[in-house]
C-alpha positions as CSV (number, residue, x, y, z in Angstrom):
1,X,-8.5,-28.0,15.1
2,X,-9.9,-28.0,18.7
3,X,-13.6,-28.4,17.8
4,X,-12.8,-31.2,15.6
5,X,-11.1,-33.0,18.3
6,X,-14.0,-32.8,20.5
7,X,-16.7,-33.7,17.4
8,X,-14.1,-37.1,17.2
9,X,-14.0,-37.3,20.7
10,X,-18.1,-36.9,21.1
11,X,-18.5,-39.2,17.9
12,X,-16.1,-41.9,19.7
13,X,-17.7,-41.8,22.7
14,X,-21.4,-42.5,21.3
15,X,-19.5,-45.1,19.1
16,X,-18.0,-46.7,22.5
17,X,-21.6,-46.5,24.5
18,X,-24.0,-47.6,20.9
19,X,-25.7,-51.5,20.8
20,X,-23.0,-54.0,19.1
21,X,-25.7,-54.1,16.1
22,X,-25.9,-50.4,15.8
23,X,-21.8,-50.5,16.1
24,X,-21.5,-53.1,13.6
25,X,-24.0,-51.1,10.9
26,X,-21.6,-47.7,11.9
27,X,-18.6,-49.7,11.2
28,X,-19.7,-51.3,7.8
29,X,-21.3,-48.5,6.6
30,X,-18.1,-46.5,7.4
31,X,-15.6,-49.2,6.1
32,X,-18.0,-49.3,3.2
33,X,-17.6,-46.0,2.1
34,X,-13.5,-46.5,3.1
35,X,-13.3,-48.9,0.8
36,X,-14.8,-47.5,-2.2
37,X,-13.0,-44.3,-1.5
38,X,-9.8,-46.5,-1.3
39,X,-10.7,-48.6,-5.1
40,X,-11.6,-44.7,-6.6
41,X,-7.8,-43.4,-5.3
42,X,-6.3,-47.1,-6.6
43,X,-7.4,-47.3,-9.8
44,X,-6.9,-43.3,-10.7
45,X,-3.5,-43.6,-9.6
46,X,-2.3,-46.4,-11.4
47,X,-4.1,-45.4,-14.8
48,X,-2.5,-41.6,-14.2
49,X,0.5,-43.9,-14.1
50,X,-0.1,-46.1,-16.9
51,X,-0.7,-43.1,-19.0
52,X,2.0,-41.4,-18.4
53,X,4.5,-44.3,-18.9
54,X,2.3,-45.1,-22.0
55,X,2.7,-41.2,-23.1
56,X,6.8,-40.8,-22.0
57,X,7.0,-43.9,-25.3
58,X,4.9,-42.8,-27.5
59,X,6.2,-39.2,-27.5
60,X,9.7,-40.2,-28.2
61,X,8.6,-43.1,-30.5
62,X,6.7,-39.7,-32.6
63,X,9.9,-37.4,-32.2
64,X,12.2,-40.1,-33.7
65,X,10.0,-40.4,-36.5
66,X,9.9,-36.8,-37.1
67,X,13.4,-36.4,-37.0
68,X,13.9,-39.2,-39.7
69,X,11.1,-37.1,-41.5
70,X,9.3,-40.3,-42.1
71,X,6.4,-38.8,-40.6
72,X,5.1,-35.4,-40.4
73,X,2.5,-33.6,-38.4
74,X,0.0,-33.4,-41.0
75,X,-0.6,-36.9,-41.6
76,X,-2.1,-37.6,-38.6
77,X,-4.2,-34.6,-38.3
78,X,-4.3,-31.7,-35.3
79,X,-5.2,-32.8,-31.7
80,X,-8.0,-31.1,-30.9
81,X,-6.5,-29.8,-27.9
82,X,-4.2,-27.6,-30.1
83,X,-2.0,-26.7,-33.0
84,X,1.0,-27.6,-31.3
85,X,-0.7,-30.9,-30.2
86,X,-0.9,-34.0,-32.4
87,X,-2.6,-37.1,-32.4
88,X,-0.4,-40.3,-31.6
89,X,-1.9,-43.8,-33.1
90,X,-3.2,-46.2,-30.5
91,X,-0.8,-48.8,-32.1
92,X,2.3,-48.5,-31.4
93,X,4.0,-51.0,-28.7
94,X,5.3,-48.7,-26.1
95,X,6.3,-52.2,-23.6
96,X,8.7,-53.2,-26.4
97,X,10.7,-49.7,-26.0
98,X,10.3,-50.3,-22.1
99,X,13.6,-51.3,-20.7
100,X,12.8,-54.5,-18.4
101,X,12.6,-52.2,-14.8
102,X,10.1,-50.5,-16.2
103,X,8.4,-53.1,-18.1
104,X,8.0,-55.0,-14.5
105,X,6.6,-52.1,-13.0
106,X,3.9,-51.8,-15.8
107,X,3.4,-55.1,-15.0
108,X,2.6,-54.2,-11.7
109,X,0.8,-51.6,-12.4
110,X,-1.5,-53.9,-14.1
111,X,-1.8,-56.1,-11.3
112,X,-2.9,-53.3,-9.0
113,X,-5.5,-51.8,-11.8
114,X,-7.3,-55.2,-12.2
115,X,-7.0,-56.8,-8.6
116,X,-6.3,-53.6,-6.6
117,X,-10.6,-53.6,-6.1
118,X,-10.8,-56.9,-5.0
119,X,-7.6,-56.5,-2.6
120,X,-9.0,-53.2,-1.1
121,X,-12.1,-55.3,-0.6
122,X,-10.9,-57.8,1.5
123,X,-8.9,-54.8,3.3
124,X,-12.0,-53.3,4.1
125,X,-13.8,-56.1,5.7
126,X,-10.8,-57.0,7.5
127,X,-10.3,-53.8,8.8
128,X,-13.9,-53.8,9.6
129,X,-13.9,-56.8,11.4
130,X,-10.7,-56.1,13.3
131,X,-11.5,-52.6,14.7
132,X,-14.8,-53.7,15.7
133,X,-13.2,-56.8,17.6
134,X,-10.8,-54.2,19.1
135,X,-13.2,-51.4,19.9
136,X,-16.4,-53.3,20.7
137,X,-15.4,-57.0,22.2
138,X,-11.9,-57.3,23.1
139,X,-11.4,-55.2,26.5
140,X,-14.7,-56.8,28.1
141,X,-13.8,-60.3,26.5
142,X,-10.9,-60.0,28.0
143,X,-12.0,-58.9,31.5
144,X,-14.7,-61.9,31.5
145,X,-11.9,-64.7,31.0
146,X,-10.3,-63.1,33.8
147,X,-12.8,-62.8,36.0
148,X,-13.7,-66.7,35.7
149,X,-10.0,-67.7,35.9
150,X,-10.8,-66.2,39.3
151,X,-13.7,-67.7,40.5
152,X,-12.4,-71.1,39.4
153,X,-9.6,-70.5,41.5
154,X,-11.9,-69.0,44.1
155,X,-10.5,-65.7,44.2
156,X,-13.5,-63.2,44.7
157,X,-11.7,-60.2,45.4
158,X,-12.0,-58.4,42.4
159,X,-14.4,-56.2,40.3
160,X,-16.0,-56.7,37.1
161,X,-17.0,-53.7,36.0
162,X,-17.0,-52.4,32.2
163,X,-18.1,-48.7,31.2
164,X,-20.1,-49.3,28.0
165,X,-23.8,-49.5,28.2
166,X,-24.4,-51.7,25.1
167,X,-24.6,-55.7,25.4
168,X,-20.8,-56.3,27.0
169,X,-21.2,-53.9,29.3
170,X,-24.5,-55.2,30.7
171,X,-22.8,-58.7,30.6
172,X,-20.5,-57.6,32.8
173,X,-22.8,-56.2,35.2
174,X,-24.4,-59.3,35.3
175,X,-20.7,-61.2,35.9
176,X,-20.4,-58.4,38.6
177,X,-23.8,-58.9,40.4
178,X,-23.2,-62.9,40.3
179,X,-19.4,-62.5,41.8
180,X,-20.9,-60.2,44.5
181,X,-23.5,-62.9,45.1
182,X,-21.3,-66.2,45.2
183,X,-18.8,-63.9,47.6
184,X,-22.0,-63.2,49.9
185,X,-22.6,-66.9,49.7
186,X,-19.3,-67.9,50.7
187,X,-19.0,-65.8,53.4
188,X,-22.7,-67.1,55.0
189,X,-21.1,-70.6,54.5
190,X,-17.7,-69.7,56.0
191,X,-19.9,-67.6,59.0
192,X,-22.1,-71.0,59.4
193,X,-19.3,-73.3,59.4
194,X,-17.4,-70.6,62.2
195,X,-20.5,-70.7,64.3
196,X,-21.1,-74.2,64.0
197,X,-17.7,-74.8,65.3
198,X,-18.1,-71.9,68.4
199,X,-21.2,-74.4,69.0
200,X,-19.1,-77.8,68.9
201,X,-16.4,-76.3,71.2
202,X,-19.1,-74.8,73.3
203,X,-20.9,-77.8,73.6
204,X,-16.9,-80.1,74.2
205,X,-16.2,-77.3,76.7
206,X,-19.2,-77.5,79.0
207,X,-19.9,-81.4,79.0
208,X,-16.2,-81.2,80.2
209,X,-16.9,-79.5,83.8
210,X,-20.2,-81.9,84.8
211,X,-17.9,-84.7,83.9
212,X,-15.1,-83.2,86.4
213,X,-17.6,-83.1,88.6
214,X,-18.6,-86.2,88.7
215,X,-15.3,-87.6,89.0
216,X,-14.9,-85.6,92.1
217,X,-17.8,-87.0,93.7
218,X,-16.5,-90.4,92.9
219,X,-13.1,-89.9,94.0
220,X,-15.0,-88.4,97.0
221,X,-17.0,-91.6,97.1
222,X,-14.2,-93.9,96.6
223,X,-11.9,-91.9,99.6
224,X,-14.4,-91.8,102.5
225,X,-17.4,-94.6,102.0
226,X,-15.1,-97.5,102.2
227,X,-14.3,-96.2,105.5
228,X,-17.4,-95.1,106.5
229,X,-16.7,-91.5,106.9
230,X,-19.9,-90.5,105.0
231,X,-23.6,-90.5,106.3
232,X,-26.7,-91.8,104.5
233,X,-27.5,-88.5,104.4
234,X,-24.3,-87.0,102.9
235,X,-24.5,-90.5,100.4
236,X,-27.8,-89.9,99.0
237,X,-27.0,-86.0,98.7
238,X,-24.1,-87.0,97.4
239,X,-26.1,-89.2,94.6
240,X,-28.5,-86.8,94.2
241,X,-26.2,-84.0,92.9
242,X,-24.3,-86.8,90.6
243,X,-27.8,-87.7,89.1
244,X,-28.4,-84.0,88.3
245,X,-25.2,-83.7,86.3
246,X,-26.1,-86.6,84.4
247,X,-29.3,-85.2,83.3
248,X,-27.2,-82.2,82.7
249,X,-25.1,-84.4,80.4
250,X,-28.6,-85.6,78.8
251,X,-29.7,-82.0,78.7
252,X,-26.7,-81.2,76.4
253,X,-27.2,-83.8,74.1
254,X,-30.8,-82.9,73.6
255,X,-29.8,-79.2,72.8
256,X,-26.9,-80.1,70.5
257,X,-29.9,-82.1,68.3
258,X,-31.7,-78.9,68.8
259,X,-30.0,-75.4,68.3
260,X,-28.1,-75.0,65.3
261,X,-26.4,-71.9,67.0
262,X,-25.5,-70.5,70.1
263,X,-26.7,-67.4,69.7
264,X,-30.0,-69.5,69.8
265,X,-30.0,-70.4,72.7
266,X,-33.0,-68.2,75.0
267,X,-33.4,-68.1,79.3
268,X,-36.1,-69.7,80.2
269,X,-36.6,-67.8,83.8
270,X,-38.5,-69.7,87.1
271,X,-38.8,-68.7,90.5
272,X,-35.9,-69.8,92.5
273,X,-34.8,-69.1,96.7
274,X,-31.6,-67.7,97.5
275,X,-31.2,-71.1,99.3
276,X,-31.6,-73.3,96.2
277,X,-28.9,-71.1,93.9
278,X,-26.4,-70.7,96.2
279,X,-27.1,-74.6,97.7
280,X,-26.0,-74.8,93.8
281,X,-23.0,-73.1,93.4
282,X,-21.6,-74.6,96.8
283,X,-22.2,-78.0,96.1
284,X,-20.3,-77.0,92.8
285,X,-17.6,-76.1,95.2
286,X,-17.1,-79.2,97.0
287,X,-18.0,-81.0,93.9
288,X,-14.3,-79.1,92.6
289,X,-12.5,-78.8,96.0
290,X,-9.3,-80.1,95.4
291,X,-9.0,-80.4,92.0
292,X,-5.6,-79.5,90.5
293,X,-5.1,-79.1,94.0
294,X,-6.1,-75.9,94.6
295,X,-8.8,-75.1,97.7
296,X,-12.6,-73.7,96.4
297,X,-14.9,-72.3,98.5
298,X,-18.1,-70.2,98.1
299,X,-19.5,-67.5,99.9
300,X,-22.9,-66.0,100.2
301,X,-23.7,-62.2,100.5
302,X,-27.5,-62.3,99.6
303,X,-30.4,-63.5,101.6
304,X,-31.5,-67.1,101.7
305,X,-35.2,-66.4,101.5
306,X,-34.4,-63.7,98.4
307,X,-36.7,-64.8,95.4
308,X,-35.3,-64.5,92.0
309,X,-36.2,-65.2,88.5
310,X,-33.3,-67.3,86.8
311,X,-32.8,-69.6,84.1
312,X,-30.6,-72.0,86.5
313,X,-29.5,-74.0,83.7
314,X,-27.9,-71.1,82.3
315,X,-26.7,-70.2,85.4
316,X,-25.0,-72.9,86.1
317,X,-23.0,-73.2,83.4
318,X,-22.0,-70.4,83.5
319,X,-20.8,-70.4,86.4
320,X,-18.9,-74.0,85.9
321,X,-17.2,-72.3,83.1
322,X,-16.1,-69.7,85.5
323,X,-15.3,-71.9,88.1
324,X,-12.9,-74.3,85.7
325,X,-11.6,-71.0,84.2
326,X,-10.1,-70.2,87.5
327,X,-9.3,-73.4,88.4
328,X,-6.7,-73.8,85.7
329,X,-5.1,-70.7,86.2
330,X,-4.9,-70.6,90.3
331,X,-1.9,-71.6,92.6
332,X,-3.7,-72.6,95.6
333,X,-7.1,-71.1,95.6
334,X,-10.1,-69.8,94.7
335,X,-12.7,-67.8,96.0
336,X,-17.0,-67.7,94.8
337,X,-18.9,-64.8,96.1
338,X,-22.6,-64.5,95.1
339,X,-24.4,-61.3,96.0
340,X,-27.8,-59.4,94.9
341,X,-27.8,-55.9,93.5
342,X,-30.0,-53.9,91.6
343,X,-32.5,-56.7,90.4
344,X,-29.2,-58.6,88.8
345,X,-27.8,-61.5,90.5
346,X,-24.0,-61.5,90.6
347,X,-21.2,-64.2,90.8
348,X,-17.8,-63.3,91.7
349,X,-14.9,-65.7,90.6
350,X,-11.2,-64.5,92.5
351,X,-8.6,-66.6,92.1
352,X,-4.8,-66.3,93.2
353,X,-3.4,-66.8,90.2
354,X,-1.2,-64.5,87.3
355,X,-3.9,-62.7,86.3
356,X,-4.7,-61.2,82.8
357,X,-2.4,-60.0,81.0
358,X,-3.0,-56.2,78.9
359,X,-4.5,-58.9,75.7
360,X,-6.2,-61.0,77.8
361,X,-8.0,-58.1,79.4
362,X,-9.1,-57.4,76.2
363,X,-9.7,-60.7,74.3
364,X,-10.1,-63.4,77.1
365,X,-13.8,-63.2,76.2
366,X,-13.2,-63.6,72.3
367,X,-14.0,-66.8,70.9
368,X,-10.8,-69.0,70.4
369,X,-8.5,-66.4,72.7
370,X,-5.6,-68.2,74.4
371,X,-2.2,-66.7,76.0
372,X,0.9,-67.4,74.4
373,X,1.7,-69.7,77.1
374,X,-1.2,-71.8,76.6
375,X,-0.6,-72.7,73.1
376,X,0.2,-76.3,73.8
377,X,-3.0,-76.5,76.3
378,X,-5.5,-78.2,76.2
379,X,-8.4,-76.2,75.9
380,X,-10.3,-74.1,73.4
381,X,-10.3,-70.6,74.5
382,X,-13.8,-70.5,74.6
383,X,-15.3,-70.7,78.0
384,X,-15.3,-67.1,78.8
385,X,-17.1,-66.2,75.4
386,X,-19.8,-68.6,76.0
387,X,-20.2,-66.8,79.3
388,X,-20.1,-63.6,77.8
389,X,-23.4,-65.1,75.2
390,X,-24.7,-66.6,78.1
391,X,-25.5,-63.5,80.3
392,X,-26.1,-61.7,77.9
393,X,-28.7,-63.8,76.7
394,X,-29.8,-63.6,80.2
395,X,-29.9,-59.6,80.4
396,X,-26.6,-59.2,82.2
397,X,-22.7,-59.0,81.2
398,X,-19.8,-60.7,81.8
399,X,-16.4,-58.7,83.3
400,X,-13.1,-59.6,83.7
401,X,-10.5,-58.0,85.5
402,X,-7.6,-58.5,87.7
403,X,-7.8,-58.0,91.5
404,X,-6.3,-54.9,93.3
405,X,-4.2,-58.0,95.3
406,X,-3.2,-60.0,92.4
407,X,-5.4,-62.6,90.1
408,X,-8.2,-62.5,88.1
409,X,-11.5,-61.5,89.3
410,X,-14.3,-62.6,86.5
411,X,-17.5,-61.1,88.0
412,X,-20.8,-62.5,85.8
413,X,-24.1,-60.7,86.3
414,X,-27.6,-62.1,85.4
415,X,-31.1,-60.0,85.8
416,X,-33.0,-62.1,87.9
417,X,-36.7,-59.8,88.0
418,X,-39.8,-61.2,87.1
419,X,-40.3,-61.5,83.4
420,X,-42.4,-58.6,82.5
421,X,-45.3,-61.2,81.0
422,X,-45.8,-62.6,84.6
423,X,-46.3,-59.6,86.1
């Protein structure tokens, strides 16, 4: 009994696996020989039947004759199967001695004997048709209208995936490999769209500080020139850092036309003096000094004549987005240090306010990161990445920390040695 449940089982599994023409030619040629088995079974039964209701008759229509002694045994000759058989004339009516039960089961019988091969006929292709439906289409059918009721409904999380290696099965495989594909797509759309949007609140982020610094050199303008409190000098200076922030201004809408990321962007290194950077960040300073009201002020620990390699650009922002990140969390101050060490120039950013919190430690430089207190502010959380890309782009790193006397220190480090090709 075992073997032959593994031959069915080995026979059902080659079944399962065949081509849906070679499983159709299996399953007529099978149901074929079914059906004819099925007409052979049909038709001996109900003659057997037949025959005997027929015989049950004629017997006792004989036995009443023989008691009457209208007949005897000799006038109709010896069956050849025997002495004690005789034969009984084919003309008797044996349905008019059939009470009407039985005469509407002979009916029946009749029935079945003359359409019982037509009716196991249409059986057989019926049952051909539906176990080959069930077997062979239904399951992956069924899996395929599921699958796109899915993807209309842009549900991609799923599998499509059918054990048989015949047509349905490779079908499928081929739903599979397109799901796969149109999830791969959507996810390069929904990383494009993502990065375009770091780039769009990059981009609103930094145009913000150079126009905050050009309010404070108007409201710088506007509190002392009136009243003559500021030299030609300190005037054309004056106009001469405002005019750089508008081409700063310029420069960003040139490089939003331009870079379709921010992970784009290169540094583009020059030769610059200690002098000119920190001249930079100071006059960033002042630019700031009192805005929110809190007190900047920048300090240099490097030399003057020190020549570096920076992309100042970069730098700067940078360093505005440090600068404005301070400035909006700070009570009353905050501190700029730059310093030189180990071929990487190094801006230090100490403020006096809260600090970071455990989270912010960790996420403050993750795209989009805000506190829980600054959901109603307005900012997008993205400075601090920006620098993060920024130095790094620049072969340096971006830390943040809180200082050993309270407040955030947010230390931004750039490698400022000559590029190896202009050495």
């Amino acid at each position: 009994m075992g073997w032959l449940k593994r031959k069915w089982r080995g026979f059902r599994d080659r079944l399962f696996h065949l081509s849906l023409k070679k499983a159709l030619a299996v399953y007529i040629v099978l149901g074929t020989a079914a059906t004819l088995l099925a007409i052979m079974i049909v038709e001996s039964f109900s003659q057997d039947i037949l025959n005997d209701l027929k015989w049950k008759y004629q017997s006792l229509y004989m036995e009443s004759l023989y008691e009457q002694e209208e007949l005897l045994p000799e006038d109709y000759g010896v069956s050849p199967y025997g002495p004690e058989f005789y034969l009984i004339p084919n003309d008797i009516n044996t349905y008019a001695m059939m009470d009407s039960a039985e005469q509407t089961f002979y009916h029946v019988l009749e029935f079945i004997q003359s359409w019982g091969p037509i009716l196991c006929i249409v059986a057989g292709v019926a049952g051909i048709c539906l176990l080959f439906y069930r077997n062979k289409l239904k399951a992956p059918l069924e899996l395929l209208t599921d699958s796109a009721e899915k993807i209309a409904a842009n549900d991609l999380d799923f599998t499509c995936e059918y054990g048989a290696e015949d047509e349905m099965g490779r079908l499928c495989a081929g739903f599979e490999k397109m799901r796969r594909s149109l999830k791969e797509n959507y996810q390069r759309m929904w990383d494009m769209m993502e990065e375009q949007r770091r780039l769009n609140h990059a981009f609103a982020h930094d145009l913000r500080t150079p126009l905050t610094v050009l309010h404070g050199y108007i409201d710088f303008l506007g509190k002392y020139y009136p009243d003559g409190k500021i030299g030609e000098e300190k005037l054309m200076e004056t106009l001469a850092m405002m005019d750089r922030q508008v081409l700063r201004l310029r420069r960003f809408g040139d490089t939003m036309k331009s870079v379709g990321s921010l992970e784009e962007r290169k540094a583009v290194k020059r030769q610059v003096t200690g002098t000119e950077i920190f001249g930079a960040v100071r006059s960033m300073a002042e630019a700031l000094e009192g805005t929110g009201g809190v007190h900047i002020w920048a300090e240099r620990r490097l030399s003057l004549e020190l020549e570096l390699y920076l992309d100042e650009e970069l730098f700067l922002e940078v360093a505005e987005n440090i600068l404005s990140n301070g400035i909006r969390y700070a009570k009353r101050w905050v501190q700029v240090i730059l310093t030189e060490s180990g071929g990487f120039l190094e801006l230090y950013a100490k403020d006096d306010g809260p600090g970071f919190t455990e989270e912010g430690l960790r996420m403050a430089a993750k795209p989009y990161y805000k506190d829980k207190e600054e959901t109603g502010k307005e900012h997008f959380g993205i400075g601090l990445y920006v620098c993060r890309v920024l130095c790094e782009k620049h072969g340096g790193f971006l830390s943040i920390n809180n200082s050993v006397d309270g407040g955030a220190l947010v230390s931004a480090a750039f490698e400022a040695e000559k590029p190896e090709e202009s050495l």
